[in-house]
LUMPATI-768405 format. One record per atom (N, C-alpha, C, O): x, y, z. Coordinates in steps of 0.2 Angstrom, whole numbers, plus 5000, padded with zeros to 4 digits. Atoms other than C-alpha are relative to their C-alpha. Example, Ala and Ser with C-alpha at 12.3 -4.5 7.8 and 13.67 -1.06 7.14 Angstrom:
BEGIN
500449945000
506249785039
500450065000
500950055003
499649944999
506849955036
499650055003
499950115004
# end
This chain:
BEGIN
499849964994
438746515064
499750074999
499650104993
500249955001
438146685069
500750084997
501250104999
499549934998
438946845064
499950025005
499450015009
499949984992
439846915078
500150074999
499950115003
499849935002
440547055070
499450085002
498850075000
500249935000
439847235074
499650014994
499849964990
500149985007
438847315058
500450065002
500650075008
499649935000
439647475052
499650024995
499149984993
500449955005
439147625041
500149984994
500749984992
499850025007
439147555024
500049924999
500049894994
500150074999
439047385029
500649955002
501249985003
499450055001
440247225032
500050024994
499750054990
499650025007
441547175021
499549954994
499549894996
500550045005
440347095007
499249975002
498849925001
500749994998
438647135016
499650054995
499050074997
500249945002
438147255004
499849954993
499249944991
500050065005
438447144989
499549924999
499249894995
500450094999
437746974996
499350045001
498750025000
501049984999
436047075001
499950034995
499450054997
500249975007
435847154983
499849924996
499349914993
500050045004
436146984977
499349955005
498849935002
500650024997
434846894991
499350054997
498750024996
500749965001
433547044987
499849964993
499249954992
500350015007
433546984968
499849934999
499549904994
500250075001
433246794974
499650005002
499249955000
500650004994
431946844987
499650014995
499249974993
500649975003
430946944975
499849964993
499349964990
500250085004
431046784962
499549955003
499249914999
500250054996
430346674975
499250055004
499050035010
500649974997
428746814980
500150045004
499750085004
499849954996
429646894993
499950074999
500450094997
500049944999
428947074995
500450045006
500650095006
499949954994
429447135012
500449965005
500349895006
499550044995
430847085025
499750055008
499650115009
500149994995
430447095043
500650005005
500949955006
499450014997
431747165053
499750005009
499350045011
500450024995
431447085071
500450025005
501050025005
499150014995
432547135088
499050005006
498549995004
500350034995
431647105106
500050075006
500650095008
499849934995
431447255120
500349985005
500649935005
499850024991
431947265139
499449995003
499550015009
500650034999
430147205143
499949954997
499449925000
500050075002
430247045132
499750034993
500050004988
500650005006
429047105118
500450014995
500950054995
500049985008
429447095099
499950064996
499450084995
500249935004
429647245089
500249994994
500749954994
499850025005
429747245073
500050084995
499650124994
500349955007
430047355057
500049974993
500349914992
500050055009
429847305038
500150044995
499850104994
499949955005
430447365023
500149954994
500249894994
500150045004
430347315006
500549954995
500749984990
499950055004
431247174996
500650044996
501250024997
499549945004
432247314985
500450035006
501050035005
499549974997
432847395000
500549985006
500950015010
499550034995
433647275009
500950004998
501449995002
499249984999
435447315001
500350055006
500750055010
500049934999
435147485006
500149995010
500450025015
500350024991
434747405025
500649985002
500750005008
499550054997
436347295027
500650064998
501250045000
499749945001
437247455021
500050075005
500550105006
500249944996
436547605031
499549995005
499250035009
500750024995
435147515042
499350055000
499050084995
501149995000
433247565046
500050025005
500149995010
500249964995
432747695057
499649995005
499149965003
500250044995
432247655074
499850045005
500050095003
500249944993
431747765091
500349965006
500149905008
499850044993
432847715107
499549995006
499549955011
500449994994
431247755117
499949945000
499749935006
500350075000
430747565114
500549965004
500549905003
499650014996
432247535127
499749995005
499749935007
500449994995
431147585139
499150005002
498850025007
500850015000
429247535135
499949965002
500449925002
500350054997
428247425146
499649964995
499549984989
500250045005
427347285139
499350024997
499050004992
500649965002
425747395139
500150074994
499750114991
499949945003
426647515129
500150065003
500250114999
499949974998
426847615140
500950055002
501350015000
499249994999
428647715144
500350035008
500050065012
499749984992
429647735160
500950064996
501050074991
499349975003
431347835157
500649995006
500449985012
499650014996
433147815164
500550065000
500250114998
499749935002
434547965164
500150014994
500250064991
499850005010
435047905145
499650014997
499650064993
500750045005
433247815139
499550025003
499350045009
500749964997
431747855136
499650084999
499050105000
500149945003
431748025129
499850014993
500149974990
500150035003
430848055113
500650054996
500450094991
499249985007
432748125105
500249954999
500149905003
499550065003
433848015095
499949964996
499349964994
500350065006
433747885082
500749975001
501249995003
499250054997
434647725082
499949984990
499550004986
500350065005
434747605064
500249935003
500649905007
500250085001
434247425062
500749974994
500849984988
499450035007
435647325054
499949925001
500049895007
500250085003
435047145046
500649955002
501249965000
499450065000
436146985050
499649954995
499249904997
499950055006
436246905033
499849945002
499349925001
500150055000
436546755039
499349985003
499049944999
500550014997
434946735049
499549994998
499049965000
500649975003
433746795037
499749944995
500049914991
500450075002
432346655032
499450044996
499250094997
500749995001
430946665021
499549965006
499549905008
500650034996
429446645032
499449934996
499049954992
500350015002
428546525028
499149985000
498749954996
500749994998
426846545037
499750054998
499150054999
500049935002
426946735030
500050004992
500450044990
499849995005
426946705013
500150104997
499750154999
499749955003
427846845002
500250075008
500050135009
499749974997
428846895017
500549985004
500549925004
499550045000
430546855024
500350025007
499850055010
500050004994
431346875041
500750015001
501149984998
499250004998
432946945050
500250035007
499950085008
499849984994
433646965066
500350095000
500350124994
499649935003
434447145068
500550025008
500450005013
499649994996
435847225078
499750075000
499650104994
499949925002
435547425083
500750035003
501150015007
499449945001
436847555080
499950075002
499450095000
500149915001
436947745084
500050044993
500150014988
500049975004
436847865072
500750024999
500850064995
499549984999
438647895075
500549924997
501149914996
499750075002
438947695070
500549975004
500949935003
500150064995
439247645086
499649965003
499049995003
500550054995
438547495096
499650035005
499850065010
500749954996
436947555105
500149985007
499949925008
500250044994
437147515122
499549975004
499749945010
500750054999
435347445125
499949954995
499349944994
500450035005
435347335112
500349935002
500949915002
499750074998
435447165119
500249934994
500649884995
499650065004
435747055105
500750015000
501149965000
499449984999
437447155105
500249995006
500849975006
499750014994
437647125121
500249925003
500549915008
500050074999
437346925121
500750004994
501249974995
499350005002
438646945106
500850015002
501449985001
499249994994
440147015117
500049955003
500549915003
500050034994
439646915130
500449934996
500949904999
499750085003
440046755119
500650004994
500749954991
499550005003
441346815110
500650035006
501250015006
499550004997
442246885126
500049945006
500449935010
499650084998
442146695133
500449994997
500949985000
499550025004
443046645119
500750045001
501250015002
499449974998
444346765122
500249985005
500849965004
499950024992
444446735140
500449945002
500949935005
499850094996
444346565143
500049954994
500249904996
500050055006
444246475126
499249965001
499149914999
500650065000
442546425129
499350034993
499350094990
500650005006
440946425116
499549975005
499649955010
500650034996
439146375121
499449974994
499449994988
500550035001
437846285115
499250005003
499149965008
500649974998
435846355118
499549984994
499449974988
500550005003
434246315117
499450005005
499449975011
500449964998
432646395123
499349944998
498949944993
501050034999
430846275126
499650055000
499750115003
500749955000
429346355121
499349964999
499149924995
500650024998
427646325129
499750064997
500050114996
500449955003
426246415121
499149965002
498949905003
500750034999
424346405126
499750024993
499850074990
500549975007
423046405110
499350015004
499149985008
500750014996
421446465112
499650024994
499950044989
500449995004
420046495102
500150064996
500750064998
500149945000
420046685092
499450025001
499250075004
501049964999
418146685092
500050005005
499350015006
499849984994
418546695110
499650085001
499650134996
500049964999
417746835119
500650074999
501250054998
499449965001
418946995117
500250005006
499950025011
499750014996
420146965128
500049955005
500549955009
500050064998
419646805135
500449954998
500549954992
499750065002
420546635135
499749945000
499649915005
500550075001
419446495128
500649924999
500749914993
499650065003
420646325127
499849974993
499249964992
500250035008
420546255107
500049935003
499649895000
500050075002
420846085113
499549995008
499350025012
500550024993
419845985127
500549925003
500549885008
499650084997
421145835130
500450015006
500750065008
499550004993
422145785145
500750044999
500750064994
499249995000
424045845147
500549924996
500649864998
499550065003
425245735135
499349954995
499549904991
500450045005
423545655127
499950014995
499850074993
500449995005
422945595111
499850034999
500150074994
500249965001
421845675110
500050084998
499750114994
499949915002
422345855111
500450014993
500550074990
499449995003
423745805098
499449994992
499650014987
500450005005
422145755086
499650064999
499450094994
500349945003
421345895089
500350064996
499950114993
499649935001
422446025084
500849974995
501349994995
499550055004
423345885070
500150044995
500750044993
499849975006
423145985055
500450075002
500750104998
499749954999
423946135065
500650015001
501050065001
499250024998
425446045071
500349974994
500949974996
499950025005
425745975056
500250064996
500850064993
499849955003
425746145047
500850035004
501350055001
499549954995
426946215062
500749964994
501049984989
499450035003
428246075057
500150004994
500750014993
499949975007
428146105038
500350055000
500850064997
499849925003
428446285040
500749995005
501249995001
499350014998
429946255053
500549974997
501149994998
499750025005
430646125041
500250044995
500850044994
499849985003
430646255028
500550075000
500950104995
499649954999
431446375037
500449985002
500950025003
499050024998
432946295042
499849985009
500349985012
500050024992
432446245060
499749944998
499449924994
500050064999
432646085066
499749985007
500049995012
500750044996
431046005077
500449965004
500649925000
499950054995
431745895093
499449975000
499449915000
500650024998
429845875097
499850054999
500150104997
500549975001
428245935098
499549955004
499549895002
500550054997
426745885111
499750045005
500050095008
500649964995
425245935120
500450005006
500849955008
499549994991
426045995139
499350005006
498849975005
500550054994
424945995156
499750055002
499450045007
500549965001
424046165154
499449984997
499349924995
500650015004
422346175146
500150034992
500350094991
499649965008
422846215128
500750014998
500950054994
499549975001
424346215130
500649944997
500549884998
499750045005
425846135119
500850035001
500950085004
499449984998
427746135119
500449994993
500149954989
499449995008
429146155103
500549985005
500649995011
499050024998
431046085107
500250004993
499949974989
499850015005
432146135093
500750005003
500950015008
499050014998
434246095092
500350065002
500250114999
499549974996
435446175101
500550044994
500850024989
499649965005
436346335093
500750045003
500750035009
499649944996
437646455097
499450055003
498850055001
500449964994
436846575111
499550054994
498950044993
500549965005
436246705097
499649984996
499150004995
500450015004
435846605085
499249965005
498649985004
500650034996
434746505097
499550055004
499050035006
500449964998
433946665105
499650024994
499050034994
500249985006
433746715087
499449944998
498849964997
500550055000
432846545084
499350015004
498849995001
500650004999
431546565097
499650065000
499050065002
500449955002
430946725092
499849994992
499250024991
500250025006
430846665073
499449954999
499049954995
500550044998
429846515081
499650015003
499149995000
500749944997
428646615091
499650044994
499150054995
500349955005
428246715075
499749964995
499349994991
500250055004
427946565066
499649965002
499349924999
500650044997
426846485079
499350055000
498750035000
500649975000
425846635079
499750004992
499149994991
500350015005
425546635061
499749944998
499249944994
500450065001
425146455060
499449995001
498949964998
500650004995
423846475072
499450054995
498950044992
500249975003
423346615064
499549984994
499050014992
500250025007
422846535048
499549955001
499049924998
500750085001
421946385056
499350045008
499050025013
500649984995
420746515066
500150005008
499650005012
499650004995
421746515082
500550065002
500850104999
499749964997
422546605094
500549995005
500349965010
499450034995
424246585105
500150055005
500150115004
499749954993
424846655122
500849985001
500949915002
499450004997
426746655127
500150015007
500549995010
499949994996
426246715141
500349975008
500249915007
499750044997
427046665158
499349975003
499449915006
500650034995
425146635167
499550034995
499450094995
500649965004
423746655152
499550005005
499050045004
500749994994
422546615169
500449995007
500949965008
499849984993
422846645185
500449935005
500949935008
499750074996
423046465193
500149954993
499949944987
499950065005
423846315185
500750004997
501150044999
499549985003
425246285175
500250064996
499850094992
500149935006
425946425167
500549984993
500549924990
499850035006
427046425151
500650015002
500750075005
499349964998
428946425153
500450004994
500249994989
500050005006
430246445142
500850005003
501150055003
499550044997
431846325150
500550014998
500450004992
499450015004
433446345144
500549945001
500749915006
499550035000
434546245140
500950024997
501050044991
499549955003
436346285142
500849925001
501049875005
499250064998
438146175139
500550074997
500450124994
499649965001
439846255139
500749964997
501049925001
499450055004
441346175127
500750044998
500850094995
499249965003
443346205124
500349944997
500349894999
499750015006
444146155110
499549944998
499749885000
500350035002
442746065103
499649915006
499349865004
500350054996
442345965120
499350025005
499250085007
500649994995
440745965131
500450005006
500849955007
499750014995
441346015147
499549975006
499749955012
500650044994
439745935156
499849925001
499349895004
500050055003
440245785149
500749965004
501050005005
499450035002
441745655152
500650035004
501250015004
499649994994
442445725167
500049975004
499749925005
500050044992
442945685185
499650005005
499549965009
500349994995
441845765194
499349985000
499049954996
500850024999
440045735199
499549984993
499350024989
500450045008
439045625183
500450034994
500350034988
499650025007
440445655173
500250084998
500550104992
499749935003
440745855174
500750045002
500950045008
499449985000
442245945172
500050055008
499550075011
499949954994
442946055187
499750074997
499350095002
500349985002
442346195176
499349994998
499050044999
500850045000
440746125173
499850015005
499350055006
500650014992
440146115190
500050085003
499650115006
500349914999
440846305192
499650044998
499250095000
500649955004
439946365179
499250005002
498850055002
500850004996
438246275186
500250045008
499750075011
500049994993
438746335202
499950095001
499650115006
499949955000
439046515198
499150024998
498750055002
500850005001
437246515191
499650005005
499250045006
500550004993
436646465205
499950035004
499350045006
499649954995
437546585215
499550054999
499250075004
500349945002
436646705205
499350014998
499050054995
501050015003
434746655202
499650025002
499150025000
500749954999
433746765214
500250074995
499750094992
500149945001
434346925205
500049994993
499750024989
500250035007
434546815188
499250004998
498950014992
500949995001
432446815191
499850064996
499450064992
500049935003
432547005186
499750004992
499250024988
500350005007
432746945169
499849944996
499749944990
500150085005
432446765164
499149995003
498849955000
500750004998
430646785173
499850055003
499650055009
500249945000
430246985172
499650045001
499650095003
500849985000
428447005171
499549995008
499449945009
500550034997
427247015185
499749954998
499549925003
500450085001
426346855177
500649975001
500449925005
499450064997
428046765181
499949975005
500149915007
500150034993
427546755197
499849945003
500049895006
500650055000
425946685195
500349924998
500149875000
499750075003
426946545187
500549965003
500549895004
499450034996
428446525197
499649975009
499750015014
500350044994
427446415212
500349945003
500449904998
499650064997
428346275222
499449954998
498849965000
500650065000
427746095216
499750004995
499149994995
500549965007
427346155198
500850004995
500850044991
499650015004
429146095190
500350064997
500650054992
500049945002
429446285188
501050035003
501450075002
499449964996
431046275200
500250065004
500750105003
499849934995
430946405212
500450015006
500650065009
499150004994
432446345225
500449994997
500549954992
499149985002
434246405223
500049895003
499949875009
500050075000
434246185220
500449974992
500350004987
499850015004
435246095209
499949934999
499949905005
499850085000
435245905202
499949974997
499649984992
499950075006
435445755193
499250004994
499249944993
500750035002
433645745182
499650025005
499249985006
500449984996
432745835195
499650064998
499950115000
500349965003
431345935188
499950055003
499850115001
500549954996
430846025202
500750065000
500550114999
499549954999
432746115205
500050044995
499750024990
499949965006
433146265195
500450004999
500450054995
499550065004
434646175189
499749944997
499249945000
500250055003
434246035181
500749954996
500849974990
499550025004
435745925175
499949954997
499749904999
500350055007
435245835159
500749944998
501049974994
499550035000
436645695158
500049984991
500649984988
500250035007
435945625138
499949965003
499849955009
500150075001
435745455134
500649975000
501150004998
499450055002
437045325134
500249994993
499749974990
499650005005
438145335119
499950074997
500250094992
499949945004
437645505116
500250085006
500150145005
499849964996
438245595132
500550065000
500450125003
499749975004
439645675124
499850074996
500050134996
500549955004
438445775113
499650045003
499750105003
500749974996
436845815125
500150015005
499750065007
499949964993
437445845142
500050085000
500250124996
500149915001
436946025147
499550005007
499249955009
500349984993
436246115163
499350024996
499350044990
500949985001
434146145161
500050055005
500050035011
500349974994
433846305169
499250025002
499050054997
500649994997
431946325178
499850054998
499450054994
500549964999
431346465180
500150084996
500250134999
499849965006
431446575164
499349984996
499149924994
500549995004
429846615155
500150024993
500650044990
500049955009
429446695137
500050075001
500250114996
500349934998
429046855144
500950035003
500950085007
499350004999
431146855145
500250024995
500149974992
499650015004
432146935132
500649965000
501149955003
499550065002
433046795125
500550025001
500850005006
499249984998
434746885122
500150005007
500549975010
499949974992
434646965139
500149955003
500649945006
500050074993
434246795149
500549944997
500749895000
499450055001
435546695139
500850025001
501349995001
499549975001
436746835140
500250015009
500850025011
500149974991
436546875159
500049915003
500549905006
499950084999
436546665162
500849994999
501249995004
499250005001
438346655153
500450035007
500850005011
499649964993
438846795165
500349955003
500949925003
500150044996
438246725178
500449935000
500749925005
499550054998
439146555175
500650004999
501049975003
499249975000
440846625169
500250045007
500850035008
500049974993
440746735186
500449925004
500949925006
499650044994
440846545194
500850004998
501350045000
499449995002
442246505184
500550035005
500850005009
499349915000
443546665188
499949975007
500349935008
500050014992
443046635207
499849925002
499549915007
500050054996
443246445207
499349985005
499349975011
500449994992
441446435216
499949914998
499949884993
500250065000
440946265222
499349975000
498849995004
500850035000
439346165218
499949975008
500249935012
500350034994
438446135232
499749945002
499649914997
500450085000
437645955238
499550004995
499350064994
500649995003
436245915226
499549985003
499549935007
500550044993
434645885232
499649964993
499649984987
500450045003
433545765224
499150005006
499050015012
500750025000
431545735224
499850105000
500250144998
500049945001
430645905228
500350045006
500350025011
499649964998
431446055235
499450015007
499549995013
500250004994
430046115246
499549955007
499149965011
500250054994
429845955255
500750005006
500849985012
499349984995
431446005264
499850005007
499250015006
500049984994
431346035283
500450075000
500950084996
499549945002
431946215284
500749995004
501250015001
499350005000
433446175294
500349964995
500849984992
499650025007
433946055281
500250024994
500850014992
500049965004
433646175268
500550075001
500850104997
499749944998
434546305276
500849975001
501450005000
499350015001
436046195278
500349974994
500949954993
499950025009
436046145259
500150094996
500350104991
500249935005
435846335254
499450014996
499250064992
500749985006
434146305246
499550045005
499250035011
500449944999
433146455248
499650024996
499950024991
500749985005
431446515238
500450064995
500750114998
499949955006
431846615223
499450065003
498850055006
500549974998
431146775226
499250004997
499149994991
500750005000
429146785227
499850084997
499250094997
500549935002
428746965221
500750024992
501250004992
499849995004
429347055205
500750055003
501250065001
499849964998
429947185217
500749975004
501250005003
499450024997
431247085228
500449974996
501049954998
499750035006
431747005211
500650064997
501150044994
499849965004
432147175206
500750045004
501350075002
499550004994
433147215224
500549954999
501049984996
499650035004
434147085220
500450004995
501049974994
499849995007
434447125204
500750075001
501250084998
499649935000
435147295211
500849985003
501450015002
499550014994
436247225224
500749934997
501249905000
499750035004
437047115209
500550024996
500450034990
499749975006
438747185203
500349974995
500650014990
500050045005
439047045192
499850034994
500150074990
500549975006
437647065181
500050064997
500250074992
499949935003
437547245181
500650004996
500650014990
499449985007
439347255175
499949974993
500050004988
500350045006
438947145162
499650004995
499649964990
500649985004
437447225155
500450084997
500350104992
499849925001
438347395156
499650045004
499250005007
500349954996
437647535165
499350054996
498950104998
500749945005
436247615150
499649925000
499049925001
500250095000
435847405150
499649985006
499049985007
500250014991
435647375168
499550055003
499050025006
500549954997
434747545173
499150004993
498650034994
500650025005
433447495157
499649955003
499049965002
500550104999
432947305164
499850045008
499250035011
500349984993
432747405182
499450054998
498950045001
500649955001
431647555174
499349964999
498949975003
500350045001
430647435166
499649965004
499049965004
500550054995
430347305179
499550045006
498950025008
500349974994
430047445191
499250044998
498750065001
500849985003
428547515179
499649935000
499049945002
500350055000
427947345177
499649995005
499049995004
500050014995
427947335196
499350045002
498850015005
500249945001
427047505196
499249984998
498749965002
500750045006
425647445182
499749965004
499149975004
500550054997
424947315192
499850015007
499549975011
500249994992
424747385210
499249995002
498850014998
500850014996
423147335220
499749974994
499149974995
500250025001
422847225205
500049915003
500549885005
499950085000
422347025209
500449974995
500750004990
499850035006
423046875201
499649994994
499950004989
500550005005
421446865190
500350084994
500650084989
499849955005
421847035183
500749994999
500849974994
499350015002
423647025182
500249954995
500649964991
500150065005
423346865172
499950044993
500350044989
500349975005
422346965160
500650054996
500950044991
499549975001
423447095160
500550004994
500650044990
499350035003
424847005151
499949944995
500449924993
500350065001
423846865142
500150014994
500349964990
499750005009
424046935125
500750054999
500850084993
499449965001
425647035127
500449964996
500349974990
499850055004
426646885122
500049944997
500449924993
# end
């Protein structure tokens, strides 16, 4: 399990001691340097690193950090908010022990999630991994409920010897073919070594129905740990590649038309050790809580778009008839809705039952979009909302009165009504906080900005090597 707790000035209770005692086994095993990892309010990875010797030092007083990275676009760029964004302040970086893996695609370097703090040794109010830990420690308080998370990741490879900045496919095979699984054998192959050795466990692995492009399923964690997993898994996919002359895109659209790459979540919600999407009365077996929680989701998935598919390339990707789930749609095994109810397998339904949400890319801070989902389904809960009819086959084969008497509606089509949405959402905002919330708005609305009077072609580009 993840820590939940806060760091403090001086460290946890026996954080100080276990990281002196990690530091002297790491640097036995080659480890020089720890990569402390957190995720901005534009999706992108930042990172700091420090040495091997001073990770006691780290889990005790943290690692100096700039809040301005609150507020950076994915170009690097900055927008600011009335808090964020300024270049005053310094926050620290504080390591969670348990998380921390030797990499093993990075030899002689090792890997840790991190929480930021103030300089005052409080909880930063933009730091979302903090904020997906409240979130799931104040379900438990609330309602007694726990979750279980986990995050698909599509990745396009392409050549490196690629023009600069161009995307060449490495592989030439079909979608789900042999082929492509032979070409790129010795690299998938390595992937799974290095995830074995890191402590992650592989569901699959298989060529997907882009032009180079491939999909990861690893097991279901708690919400943190599992957001923390798919950022450990992205860093390991890039170094793999890395090493075999390769190159990866996370991007939500590496080209303009086609599939683009998404990154599904998968969410279940359990009290006292039960699946609640399981073994119920209501509809395939889910709890009255169960169908609120999908319901409340639903309720809330045009301005949930804000953060689970943030990026102007999201757009490009979010297309009807493209498995992407762009209608407020819910249902049984139906790929095309932005629900998805995954029932398992017989005999193991109790276990695997969990909602599949659609339309959530990479280019989504994980905390953010699993902790803003929670919400969002805790929201139905408290207001009892009711699941809607489900619809089966695809959504926009509907006749629009039909659709209009079902409630399925197009998810919005631009970053911008995404973001209108987003505003007119007091759910979420409260939930994010107000230095939180006015962050993913500043952000989106610079992103927004950034691509004006661009095409799809360049907006493609744009984003193609961000993530």
């Amino acid at each position: 399990m993840t820590t939940l707790d806060d760091p403090l000035p001086g460290g946890r209770p026996g954080d100080v001691e276990r990281a002196g005692a990690l530091s002297g086994e790491l640097a036995g095993r080659g480890v020089h340097g720890i990569v402390l990892a957190y995720v901005d309010t534009a999706g992108v990875g930042r990172v700091k690193t420090v040495p091997t010797a001073r990770l006691a030092s780290a889990a005790a007083w943290g690692v100096g950090m700039s809040p301005v990275f609150d507020t950076f676009l994915a170009d690097d760029r900055s927008v600011t908010t009335d808090v964020l964004g300024s270049p005053d302040g310094d926050l620290r970086l504080y390591p969670d022990l348990d998380r921390l893996v030797v990499l093993a695609a990075q030899p002689g370097w090792a890997w840790a999630p991190v929480d930021r703090v103030t300089q005052d040794g409080e909880p930063h109010p933009g730091c979302s991994r903090t904020f997906l830990r409240r979130t799931v420690a104040g379900a438990a308080r609330a309602h007694g409920l726990a979750f279980r998370a986990g995050i698909e990741i599509e990745w396009s490879v392409g050549l490196d010897s690629a023009p600069a900045g161009e995307f060449v496919p490495a592989t030439s095979g079909p979608a789900y073919g042999a082929i492509r699984q032979i070409e790129l054998s010795d690299c998938a192959a390595e992937l799974l070594a290095a995830c074995a050795a890191q402590g992650v466990d592989v569901d699959q692995v298989h060529p997907e129905y882009a032009p180079g492009q491939f999909e990861i399923s690893v097991a279901a964690l708690d919400p943190v740990a599992a957001a923390d997993r798919s950022v450990l898994v992205r860093q390991t996919i890039r170094a793999v590649a890395r090493r075999h002359g390769l190159r990866v895109s996370f991007s939500p659209a590496v080209l303009a038309r086609g599939v683009g790459n998404g990154g599904h979540v998968h969410l279940s919600a359990w009290r006292d050790g039960t699946n609640l999407h399981s073994g119920g009365s209501r509809r395939y077996g889910m709890t009255a809580d169960a169908e609120a929680f999908a319901a409340g989701v639903l309720a809330h998935l045009p301005a949930l778009t804000a953060v689970t598919a943030p990026s102007p390339a999201s757009r490009l990707r979010l297309r009807p008839s493209q498995w992407a789930g762009v209608f407020t749609a819910w249902g049984l095994e139906t790929r095309e809705a932005a629900i998805r109810l995954v029932r398992g397998t017989a005999g193991r339904r109790a276990e695997l039952a969990n909602l599949e949400v659609k339309p959530v890319d990479l280019a989504a801070n994980p905390y953010l979009a699993l902790g803003c989902l929670i919400a969002a389904g805790l929201d139905g809960i408290v207001s009892a909302a009711v699941l809607p009819e489900e619809t089966t086959g695809d959504p926009a084969r509907l006749a629009p009165e039909e659709a209009s008497a079902r409630g399925v509606r197009r998810l919005p089509t631009s970053l911008g009504e995404a973001v209108a949405e987003f505003r007119a959402d007091e759910v979420l905002r409260a939930a994010l906080g107000p230095v939180l919330a006015d962050a993913v708005t500043a952000v989106r609305q610079g992103e927004i900005e950034g691509v004006a009077g661009l095409d799809d072609e360049r907006v493609a580009a744009a984003y193609r090597w961000v993530y």
